[in-house]
C-alpha positions, 0 to 999 in steps of 0.5 A: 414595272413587274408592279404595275403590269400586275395590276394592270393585267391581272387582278382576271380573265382566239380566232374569230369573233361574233356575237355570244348566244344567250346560253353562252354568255349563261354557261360562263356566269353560272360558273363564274357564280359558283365560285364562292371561294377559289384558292391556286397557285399560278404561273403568269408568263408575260409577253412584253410588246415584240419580246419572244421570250417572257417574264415569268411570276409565280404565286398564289391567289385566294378568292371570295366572292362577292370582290375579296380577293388576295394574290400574292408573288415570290419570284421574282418580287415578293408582292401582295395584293389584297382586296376587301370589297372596296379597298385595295392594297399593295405591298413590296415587301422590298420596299416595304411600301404599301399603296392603298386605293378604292377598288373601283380605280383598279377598273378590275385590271386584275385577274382575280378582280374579274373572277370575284367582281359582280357576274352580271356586270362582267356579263354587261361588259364584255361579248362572249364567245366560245373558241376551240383551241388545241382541243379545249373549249375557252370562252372570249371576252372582247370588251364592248366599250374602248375605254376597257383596260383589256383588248381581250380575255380568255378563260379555260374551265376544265371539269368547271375547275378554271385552269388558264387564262390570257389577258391583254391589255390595251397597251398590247402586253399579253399575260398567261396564267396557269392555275394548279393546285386548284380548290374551289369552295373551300372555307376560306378564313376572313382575314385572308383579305384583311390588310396590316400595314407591316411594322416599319412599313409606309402607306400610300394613299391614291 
C-alpha cells in the first residue's frame, strides 16, 4: 500500500483559486529551471481518507534535470525508486523485487517526477496561483484536465531553496513533504540514477 501511495503521490509537487498571472506561473518556472540538480532528505506524512493521525516515511531524494531522479525510503520500508529519463524502477529491498516500466505510465505521480519533468509542460498542465500561508508564500497548482492523478500541489520555496510540498490526489489521500538538508546544484554522479537489479532479485516488467 506504502508502495503504491508512493508512486501514486510523489514521484512531486490553500484558500482560494483563480486564474495565475503571467509573472506567476514565470516565478515558479524560473525556479523550478534553475534546479539542474537538487539533493534532500524528507519526511512525507500521509493523510489517509478521514485518518487524523498520518503515516509517516523518511528518506532521501536526489535530482537531475531534465527527468532523472532517485528517491529512496528506510522507514518504514526499505524502497527505492530510480528514474533515468524514460524508464523507471522500483525496488522492495523486503521482497527483493524490482518493477520497471516507462516513465510516461508514472504520469508523474511522484514528487521528484514533477520537480525534474520538462517546465513548460508542467506550466501547460496546471493553473498557478499564489497563496499566504502562515506567513509564507506557496504557488498552487490545481490541475486543468480531470484525468490528472493530483486534485492539488503546493510548493514552498524559501530563499529559492523548495522546502515543503502538499500533494493530494484524486482518490483524496493527501502527502506533506518536508525537505532539509537541501542542496541545490550540486554535482551529482551519473550512476545515481542508473539501476542494477540486486543479485537473487526479481524484475517486473508493466
Amino acid at each position: 500500500m506504502i508502495r503504491k501511495l508512493t508512486i501514486f503521490l510523489l514521484c512531486i509537487l490553500v484558500s482560494s483559486l483563480g486564474f495565475a498571472s503571467s509573472s506567476t506561473a514565470e516565478d515558479l518556472a524560473q525556479l523550478l529551471a534553475s534546479y539542474k540538480t537538487f539533493q534532500a532528505n524528507f519526511i512525507q506524512l500521509t493523510y489517509m481518507g478521514n485518518s487524523s493521525s498520518p503515516r509517516k516515511t523518511v528518506g532521501r531524494v536526489m535530482m537531475m534535470r531534465p527527468g532523472k531522479f532517485r528517491w529512496e525510503t528506510k522507514k518504514p520500508i526499505n524502497q527505492t525508486i530510480i528514474a533515468n529519463g524514460e524508464t523507471l524502477w522500483i525496488y522492495d529491498a523486503e521482497l527483493q523485487q524490482a518493477t520497471q516500466q516507462t516513465v510516461s505510465n508514472t504520469a508523474a505521480t511522484n514528487p521528484a517526477a514533477l520537480l525534474s519533468g520538462d517546465v513548460s509542460t508542467l506550466i501547460k498542465q496546471y493553473t498557478i496561483s499564489k497563496i499566504n500561508r502562515r506567513g509564507a508564500v506557496w504557488f498552487q497548482l490545481t490541475p486543468k484536465s480531470k484525468d490528472s492523478s493530483f486534485t492539488l500541489v503546493q510548493m514552498q520555496f524559501l530563499k529559492g531553496r523548495l522546502e515543503n510540498m502538499w500533494l493530494k490526489n484524486n482518490l483524496g489521500q493527501a502527502s506533506r513533504f518536508h525537505f532539509y538538508n537541501i542542496h541545490v546544484n550540486v554535482h551529482l554522479n551519473e550512476d545515481l540514477f542508473i539501476f542494477k537489479l540486486p543479485p537473487g532479485a526479481d524484475l517486473l516488467k508493466q
